[in-house]
N, C-alpha and C positions, 0 to 999 in steps of 0.2 A: 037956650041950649040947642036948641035944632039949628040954629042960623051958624053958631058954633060948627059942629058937626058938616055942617052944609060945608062950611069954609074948609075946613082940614080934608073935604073928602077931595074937593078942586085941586086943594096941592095934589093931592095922590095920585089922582088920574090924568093929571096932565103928561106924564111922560108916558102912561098904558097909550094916549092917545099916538103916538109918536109909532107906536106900532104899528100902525098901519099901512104906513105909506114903507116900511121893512117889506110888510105881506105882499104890496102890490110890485117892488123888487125880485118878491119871491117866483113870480109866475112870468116875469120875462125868462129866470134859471130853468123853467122844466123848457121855456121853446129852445132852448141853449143844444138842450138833449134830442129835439127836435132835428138842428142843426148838423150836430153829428151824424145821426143818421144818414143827411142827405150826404155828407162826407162821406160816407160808404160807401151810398150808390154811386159818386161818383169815382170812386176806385172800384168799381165792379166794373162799370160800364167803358174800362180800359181793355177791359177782356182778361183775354188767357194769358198768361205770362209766356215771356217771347214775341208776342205783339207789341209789348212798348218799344216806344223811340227812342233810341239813344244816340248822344251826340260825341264827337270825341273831343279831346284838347289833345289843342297845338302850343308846344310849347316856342317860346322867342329865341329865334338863334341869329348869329351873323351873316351876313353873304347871302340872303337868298329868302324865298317866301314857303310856304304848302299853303296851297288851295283844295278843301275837298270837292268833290264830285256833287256832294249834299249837305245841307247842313245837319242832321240825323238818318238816325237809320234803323231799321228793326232785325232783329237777333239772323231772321229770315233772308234781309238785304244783302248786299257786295257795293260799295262803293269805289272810288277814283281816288287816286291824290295826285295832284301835278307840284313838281318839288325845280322850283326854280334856282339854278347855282347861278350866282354872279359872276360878271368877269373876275378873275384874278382870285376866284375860289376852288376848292379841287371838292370833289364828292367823296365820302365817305364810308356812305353809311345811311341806311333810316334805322330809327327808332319804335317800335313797338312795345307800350311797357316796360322799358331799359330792357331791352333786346334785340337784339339788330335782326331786321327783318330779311328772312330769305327769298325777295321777290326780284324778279328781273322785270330793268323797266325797259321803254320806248325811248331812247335818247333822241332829242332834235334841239340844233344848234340855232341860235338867234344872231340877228348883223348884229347886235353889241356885244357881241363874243360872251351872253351868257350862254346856258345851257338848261333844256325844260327835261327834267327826269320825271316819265309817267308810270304811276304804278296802278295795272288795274284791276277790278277785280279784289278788294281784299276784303271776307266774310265780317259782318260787323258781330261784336260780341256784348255780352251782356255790360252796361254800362260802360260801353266804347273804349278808345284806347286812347292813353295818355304818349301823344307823337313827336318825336323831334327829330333834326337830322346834324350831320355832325359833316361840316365842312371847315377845309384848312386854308387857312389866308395863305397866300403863295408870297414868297420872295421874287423881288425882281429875278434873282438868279433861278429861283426852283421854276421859274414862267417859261425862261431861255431854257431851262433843261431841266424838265419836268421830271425827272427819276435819276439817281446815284446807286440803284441796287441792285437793278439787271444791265444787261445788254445783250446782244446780238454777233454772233462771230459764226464764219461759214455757216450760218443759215441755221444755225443751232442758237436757243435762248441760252441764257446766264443768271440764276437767281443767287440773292443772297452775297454778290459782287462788295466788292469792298471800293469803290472808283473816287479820285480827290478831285479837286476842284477843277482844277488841268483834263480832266478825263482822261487819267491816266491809273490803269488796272491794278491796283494793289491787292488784291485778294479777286479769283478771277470767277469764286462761288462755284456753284452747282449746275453743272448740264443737263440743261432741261430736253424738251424735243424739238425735234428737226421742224422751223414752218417754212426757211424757205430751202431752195436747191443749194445755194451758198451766200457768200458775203456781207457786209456790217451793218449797212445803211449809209456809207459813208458816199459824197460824192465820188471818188475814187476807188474804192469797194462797196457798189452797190449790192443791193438785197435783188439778188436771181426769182425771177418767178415761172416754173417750167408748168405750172399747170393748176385750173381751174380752184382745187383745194388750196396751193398754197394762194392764191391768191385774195381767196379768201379769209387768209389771217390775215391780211389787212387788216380786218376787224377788232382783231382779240387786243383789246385792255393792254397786255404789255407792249404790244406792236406802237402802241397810239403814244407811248410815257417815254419812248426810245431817246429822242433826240427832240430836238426846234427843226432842225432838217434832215430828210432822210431822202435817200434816192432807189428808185425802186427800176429792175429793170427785166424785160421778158426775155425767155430763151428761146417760146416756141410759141406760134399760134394759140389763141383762148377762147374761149368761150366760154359765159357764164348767165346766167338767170338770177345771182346775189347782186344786192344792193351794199357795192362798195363805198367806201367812206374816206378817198381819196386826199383827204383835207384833215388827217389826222395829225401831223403838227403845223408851224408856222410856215414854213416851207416845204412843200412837197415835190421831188420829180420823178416821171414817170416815164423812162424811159423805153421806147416801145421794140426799139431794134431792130427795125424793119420789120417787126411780125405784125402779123391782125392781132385786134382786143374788139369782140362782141358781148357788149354788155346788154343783153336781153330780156329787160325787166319793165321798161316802160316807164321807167323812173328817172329821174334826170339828175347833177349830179351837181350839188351846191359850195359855191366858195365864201365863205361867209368874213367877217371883220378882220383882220390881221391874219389872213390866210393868205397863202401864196401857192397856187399850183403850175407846175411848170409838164406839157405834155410835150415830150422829143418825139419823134419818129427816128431818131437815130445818125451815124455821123454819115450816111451813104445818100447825098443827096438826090440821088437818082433813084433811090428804095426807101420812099415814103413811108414810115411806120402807119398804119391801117388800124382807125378807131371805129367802130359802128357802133352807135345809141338809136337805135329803132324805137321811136314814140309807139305808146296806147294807138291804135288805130282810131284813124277818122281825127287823131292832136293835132293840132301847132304847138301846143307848148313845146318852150324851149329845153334841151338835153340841157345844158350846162347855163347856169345861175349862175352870176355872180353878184353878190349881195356885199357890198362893204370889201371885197377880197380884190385882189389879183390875177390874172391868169395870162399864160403865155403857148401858143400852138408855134411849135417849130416842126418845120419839115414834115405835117401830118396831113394826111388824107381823110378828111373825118365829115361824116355821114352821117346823116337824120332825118327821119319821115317828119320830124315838127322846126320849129328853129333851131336856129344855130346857137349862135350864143345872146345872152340874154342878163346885159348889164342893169340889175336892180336899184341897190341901191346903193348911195356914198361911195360907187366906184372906183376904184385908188386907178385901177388900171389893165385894159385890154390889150395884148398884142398879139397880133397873126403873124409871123413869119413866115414864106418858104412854102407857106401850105396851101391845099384846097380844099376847099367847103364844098361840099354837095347837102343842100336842104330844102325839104319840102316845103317850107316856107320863108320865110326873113330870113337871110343869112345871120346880120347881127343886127339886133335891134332894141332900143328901148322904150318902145311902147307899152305904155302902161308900168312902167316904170316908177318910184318914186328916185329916184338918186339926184342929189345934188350937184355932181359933176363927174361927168365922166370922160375919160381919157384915151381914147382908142387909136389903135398904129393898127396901119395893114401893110405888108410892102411885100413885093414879089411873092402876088401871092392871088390865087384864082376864088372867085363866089360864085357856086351854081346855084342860086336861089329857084323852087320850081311851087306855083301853087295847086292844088287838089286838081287842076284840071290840065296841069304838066304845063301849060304855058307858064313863062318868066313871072317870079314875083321880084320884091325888092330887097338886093344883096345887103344893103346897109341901110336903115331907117335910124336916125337922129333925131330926137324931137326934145332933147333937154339942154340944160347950160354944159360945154366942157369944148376936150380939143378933138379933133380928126385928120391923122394923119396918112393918106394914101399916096403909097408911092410903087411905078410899077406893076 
């Protein structure tokens, strides 16, 4: 009887013994809770709310890049975006939160005829901002003639234009305000510049969307401290009229990829149109860049404390005309250049090259692949 017993008691407690190794499961669960805790401290030891980092998204669009300033940021911060438009894309818009943001950037142009838009300064918020920017692929024709809605007539805007294909006015819109003294922009009815202001609408946005070519011309002596933007469509001419233009910023003036600027002095070739670009003191850097562009000096007297002109890169082409250079250093030169080939004409036409200590520097320095042609 007892060996009996003995025996039914082993069935029974074989599964009680199986509880055991439950119980020793059970005590890894209370370090579990352990575990948590440290989870805590370490959302404590994030701090005060408003010190966390946040990061924003970018959302994928065509034509172009955004780069932040930072990869995150705290509620506290301000960060950057640099918003890259490709060629053959036009700018729109940024995005904030599907909002269009109302910041004004730093525009600067690249030899590939993109364009870097900088926005700076913009306050981060709490769990950042969802960004994107809205650019329009252009038409071969919308590139040639980047606007159909305004135009320009005596020196008065035109918004809200009705204009066909032809560029011919079929609804003539709304008269805006006066930016220049008079005329279209046309080679034939150029845009009057009588004075400092207007010259400064150079600048404005509709000024820039006019035409592929505009011709621009002075009425009366200038002076200005603004950094004009000369190179606002494919072809620009400047024609000066026999007057002076002092452009006194210390800044110098860039012709970039499929640019063309043409500087006249006018038809009296005995009354030299008069440009001064006064470099930063103690510069050589050169007044006028030309990167991947064009440029042509007819009949002009033009003047600089640093170089003259200053072919960069992928130079299509240089030409001097008729004119005289007066420059505190290199007249034309591409030293330190990268360009592939460049193309230069002088003809009937004077280089006062002078260096820091007024004795002669060198009117023309060449040191890359291309042509040179002096004649006269």
């Amino acid at each position: 009887m007892w060996r009996k017993r003995r025996k039914r008691g082993y069935k029974r407690t074989g599964p009680a013994g199986e509880t055991g190794p439950k119980g020793d499961k059970g005590d890894p669960g209370e370090k579990g809770e352990d575990g948590k805790d440290g989870l805590n401290g370490s959302s404590r030891s994030q701090g005060k709310p408003g010190e966390t980092a946040y990061s924003n998204t970018i959302l994928p669009f065509e034509g172009g890049t955004i780069i932040p300033s930072i990869g995150s940021a705290t509620i506290n911060d301000t960060f950057d975006l640099t918003l890259t438009v490709n060629s053959g894309y036009e700018f729109n818009g940024l995005y904030l939160d599907n909002e269009k943001a109302n910041l004004t950037p730093t525009i600067t142009s690249n030899s590939d005829g993109s364009y870097q838009y900088l926005f700076s300064d913009i306050d981060m918020k709490e769990n950042g901002y969802v960004i994107r920017a809205d650019l329009k692929k252009l038409s071969s024709e919308e590139i040639e003639k980047p606007n159909e809605d305004f135009y320009l007539s005596g020196g008065f805007i035109f918004t809200g234009a009705n204009i066909d294909g032809d560029g011919n006015i079929i609804n003539e819109g709304t008269k805006g305000d006066q930016l220049f003294e008079d005329g279209s922009g046309s080679k034939e009815v150029p845009l009057i510049i009588k004075s400092d202001e207007q010259l400064k609408n150079i600048n404005k946005d509709n000024v820039k969307k006019i035409a592929s070519k505009i011709t621009f011309e002075l009425s009366s002596d200038i002076t200005t401290t603004e950094t004009i933007d000369f190179t606002i469509a494919r072809e620009v001419t400047l024609n000066l009229n026999g007057k002076n233009l002092s452009i006194n910023n210390g800044t110098n003036t860039l012709v970039t990829k499929d640019r063309k600027l043409v500087i006249d002095g006018g038809k009296d070739l005995n009354n030299k149109g008069k440009l001064n670009i006064p470099q930063i003191k103690n510069s050589t850097a050169s007044a006028i860049t030309i990167d991947g562009g064009e440029i042509e000096l007819n009949n002009v007297e033009y003047e600089t404390t640093g170089s003259g002109l200053f072919p960069k890169g992928s130079t299509y082409g240089l030409k001097v005309n008729n004119s005289v250079l007066k420059t505190g250093s290199f007249g034309i030169s591409t030293n330190g250049a990268e360009t592939d080939y460049a193309k230069i004409e002088v003809e009937n036409s004077i280089i006062y090259s002078y260096g820091s200590d007024q004795k002669y520097s060198t009117p023309i320095l060449i040191n890359v692949n291309g042509e040179v042609s002096v004649k006269n």
